[in-house]
C-alpha positions in Angstrom: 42.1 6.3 58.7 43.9 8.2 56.0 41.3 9.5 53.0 41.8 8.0 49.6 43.7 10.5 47.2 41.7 12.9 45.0 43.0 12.3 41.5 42.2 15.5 39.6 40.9 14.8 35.9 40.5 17.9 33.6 37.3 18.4 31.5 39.2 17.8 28.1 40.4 13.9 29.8 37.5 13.0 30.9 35.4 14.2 28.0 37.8 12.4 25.9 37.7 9.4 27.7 34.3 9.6 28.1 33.1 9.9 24.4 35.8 9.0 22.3 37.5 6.1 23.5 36.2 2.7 22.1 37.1 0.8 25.4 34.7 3.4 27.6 31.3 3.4 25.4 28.3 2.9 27.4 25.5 1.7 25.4 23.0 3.8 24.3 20.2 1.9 25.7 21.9 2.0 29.2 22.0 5.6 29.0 18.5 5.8 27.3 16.8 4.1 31.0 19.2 6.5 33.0 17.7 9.2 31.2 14.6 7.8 32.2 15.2 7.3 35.6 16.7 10.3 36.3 14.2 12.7 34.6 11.1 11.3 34.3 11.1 11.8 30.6 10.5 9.1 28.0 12.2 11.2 25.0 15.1 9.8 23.1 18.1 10.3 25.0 20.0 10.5 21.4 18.0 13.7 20.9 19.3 15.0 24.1 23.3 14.5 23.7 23.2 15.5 19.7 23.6 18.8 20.3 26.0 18.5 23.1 27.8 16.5 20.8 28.1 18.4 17.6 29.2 21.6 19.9 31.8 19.3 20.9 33.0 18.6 17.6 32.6 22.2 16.3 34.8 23.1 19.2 37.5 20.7 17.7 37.3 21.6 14.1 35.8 18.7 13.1 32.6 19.6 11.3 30.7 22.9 10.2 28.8 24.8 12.6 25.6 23.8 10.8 23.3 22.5 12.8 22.1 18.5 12.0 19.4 16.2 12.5 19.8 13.0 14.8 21.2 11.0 12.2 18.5 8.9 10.6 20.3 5.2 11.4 20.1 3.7 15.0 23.4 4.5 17.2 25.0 1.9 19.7 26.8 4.2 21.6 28.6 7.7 21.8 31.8 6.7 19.5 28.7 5.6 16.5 26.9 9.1 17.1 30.3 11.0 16.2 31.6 8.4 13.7 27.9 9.6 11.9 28.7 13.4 11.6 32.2 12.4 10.0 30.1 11.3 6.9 31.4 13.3 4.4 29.1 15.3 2.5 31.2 16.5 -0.9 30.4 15.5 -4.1 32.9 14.6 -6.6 33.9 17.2 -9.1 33.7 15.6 -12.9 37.6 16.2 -14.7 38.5 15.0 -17.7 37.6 12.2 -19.3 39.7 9.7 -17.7 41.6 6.8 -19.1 38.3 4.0 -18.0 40.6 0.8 -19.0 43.7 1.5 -17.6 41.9 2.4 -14.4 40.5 -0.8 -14.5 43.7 -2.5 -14.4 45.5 -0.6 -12.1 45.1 -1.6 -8.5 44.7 1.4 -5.8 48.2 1.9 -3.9 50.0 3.9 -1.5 49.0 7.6 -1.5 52.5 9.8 -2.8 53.5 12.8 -0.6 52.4 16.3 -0.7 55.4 17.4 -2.6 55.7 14.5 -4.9 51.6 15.7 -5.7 52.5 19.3 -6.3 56.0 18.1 -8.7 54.4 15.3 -10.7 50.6 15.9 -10.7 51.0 19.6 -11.2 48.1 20.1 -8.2 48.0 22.9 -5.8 46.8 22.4 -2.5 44.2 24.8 -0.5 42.0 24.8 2.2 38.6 23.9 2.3 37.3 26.5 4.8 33.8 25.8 6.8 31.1 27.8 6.0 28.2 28.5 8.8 25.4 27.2 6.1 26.3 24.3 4.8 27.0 20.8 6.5 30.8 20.0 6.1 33.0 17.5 8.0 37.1 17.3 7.7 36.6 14.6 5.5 35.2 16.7 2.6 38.5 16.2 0.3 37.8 16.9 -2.8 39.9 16.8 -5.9 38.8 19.9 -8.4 38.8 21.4 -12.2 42.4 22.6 -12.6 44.3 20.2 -10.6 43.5 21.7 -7.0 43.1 19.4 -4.4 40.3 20.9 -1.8 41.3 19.9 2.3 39.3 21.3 4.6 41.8 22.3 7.7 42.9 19.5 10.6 43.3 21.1 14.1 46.4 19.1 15.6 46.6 18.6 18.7 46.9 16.2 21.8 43.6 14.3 21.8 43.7 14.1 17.5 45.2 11.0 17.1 43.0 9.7 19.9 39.8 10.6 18.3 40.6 9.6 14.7 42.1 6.2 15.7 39.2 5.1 17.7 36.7 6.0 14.7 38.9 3.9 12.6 39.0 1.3 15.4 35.1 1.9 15.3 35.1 1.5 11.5 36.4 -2.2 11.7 32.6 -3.7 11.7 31.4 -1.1 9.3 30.7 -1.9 6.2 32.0 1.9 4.9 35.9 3.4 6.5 35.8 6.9 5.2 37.8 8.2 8.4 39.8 5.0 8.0 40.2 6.3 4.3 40.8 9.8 5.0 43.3 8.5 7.5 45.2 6.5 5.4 45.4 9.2 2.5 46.8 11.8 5.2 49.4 9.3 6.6 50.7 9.0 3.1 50.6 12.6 2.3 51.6 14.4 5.6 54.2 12.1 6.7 57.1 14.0 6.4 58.2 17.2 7.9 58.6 18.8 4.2 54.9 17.8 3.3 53.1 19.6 6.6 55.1 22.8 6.3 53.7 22.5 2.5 50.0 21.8 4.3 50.7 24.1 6.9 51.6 27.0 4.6 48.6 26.0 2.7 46.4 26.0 5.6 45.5 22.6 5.9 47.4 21.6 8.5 47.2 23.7 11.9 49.2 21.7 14.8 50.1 22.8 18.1 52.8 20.4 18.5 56.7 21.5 18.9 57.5 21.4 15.3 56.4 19.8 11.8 58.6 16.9 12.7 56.5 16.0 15.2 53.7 16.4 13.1 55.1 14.5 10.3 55.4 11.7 12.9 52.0 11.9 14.0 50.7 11.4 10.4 53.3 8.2 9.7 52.5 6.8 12.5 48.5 7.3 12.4 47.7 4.2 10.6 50.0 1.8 12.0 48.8 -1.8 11.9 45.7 -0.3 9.9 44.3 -2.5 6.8 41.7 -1.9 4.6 40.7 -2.9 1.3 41.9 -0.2 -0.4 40.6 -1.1 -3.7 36.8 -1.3 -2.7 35.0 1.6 -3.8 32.2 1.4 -1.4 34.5 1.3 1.9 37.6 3.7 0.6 35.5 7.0 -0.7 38.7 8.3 -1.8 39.7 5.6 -4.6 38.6 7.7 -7.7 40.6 10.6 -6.2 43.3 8.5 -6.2 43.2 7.0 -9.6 42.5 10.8 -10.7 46.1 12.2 -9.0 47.6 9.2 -10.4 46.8 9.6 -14.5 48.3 12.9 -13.9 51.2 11.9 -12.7 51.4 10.0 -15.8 50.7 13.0 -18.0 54.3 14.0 -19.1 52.7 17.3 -20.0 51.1 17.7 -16.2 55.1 16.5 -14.9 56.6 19.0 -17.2 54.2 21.6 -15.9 54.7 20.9 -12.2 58.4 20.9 -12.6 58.4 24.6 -14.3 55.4 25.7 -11.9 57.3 23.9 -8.8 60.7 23.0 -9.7 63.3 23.5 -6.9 65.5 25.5 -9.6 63.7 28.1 -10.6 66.9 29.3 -12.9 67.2 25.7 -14.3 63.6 26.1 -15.3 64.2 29.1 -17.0 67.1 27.9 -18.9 65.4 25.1 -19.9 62.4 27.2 -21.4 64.9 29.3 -23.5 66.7 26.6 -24.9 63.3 25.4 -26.3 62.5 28.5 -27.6 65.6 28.9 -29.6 65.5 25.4 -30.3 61.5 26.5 -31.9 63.5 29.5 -33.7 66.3 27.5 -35.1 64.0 24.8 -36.6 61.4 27.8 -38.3 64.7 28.8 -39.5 65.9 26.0 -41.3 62.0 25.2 -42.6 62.3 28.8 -44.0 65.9 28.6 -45.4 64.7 25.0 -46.7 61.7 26.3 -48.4 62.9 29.4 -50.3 65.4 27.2 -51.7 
């Protein structure tokens, strides 16, 4: 009789398989009488695998190494105890007064591209790095005084686009989508090969794929068949960002600025600026040669 093949798995498979895959999740309360069974203890099996489970996600870039409590609300399964440290924790910085009625009428859209951002909003983008003693997730974007949009940095590789699509498969029945949100902003933003060599440069993106092509890809294709109600503040965290990038790209004065500060043509730029200034000096000319008249 001829033994059955062994089929090796690696660790990084089966953990992935194992934890983030929707189609795999044992329930907690399965695992909760396993625990029992097998140990003899009646404490929380939750209060066993959090830690396990925040390594795990440390390892992966994911969140801070801060150490957290078991997260206060009841968890069905693995996928809900990781979809809980992915809360993110920033607080939006106040800006300028904002136009209140024309944000009103305007209906959230589609997210512009890094480099559309960087010529028409006049932002810069940098890196939000983790810090050991505060509690931070990936999703901490964060749009700041001064036009800089704050990303903390995405580790790329193969199992990426696993995890986040299963949290935003996850996310579905929730009544909140921030990784659905953060997601969808990313897709917009990283989807072309010009926009994560921007991130990358920036430190925001940090793949391990081939090339930024690849990456680029990745991002399009992240949120494929994904809908959301974009325009609900309570399930997209990210709306008043939005809103916020959009008035300045409105602001001829922040789209004159982003085209001198990031223009293409730096020459043009220049040339432009000192045909304004002897434009300035030929009308104080004129004024003067009008007034002593």
């Amino acid at each position: 009789m001829t033994a059955a093949p062994v089929v090796a798995v690696s660790r990084n498979t089966l953990v992935r398989d194992t934890v983030f895959l929707i189609e795999n999740q044992i329930p907690l309360v399965v695992l909760q009488r396993l625990h029992e069974h097998v140990t003899g203890a009646t404490t929380s099996v939750v209060d066993c695998i959090a830690g396990p489970v925040q390594v795990l996600l440390q390892k992966m870039f994911f969140i801070s190494k801060k150490p957290r409590p078991v997260p206060p609300q009841p968890c069905s399964n693995l996928l809900h105890l990781v979809h809980a440290y992915f809360e993110p924790t920033v607080v939006p910085v106040p800006g300028k007064k904002s136009n209140g009625r024309r944000r009103r009428h305007r209906s959230t859209g589609r997210w512009r591209r890094a480099t559309e951002y960087l010529r028409y909003a006049n932002v810069w983008f940098r890196v939000r790095e983790f810090t050991d003693d505060v509690a931070s997730s990936v999703l901490d974007v964060q749009l700041g005084r001064g036009g800089t949009v704050w990303i903390p940095r995405l580790r790329v590789d193969s199992n990426t686009w696993t995890v986040l699509r299963n949290l935003m498969a996850l996310e579905e029945q929730e009544e909140k989508r921030p990784v659905t949100a953060y997601c969808l902003s990313m897709s917009h933003v990283a989807c072309t090969s010009e926009d994560v060599e921007l991130l990358r440069r920036a430190g925001i993106v940090d793949h391990f794929l081939s090339n930024d092509e690849q990456a680029a890809q990745g991002f399009a294709e992240l949120c494929r068949g994904v809908v959301m109600e974009v325009d609900d503040g309570d399930r997209n965290y990210l709306r008043t960002m939005w809103h916020e990038l959009e008035e300045r790209c409105d602001s001829r004065a922040q789209r004159l600025m982003g085209w001198f500060r990031h223009g293409q043509n730096v020459w043009v730029a220049v040339a432009v600026l000192v045909a304004l200034i002897l434009l300035a000096c030929q009308v104080i000319q004129t004024l003067n040669t009008g007034a002593g008249r």
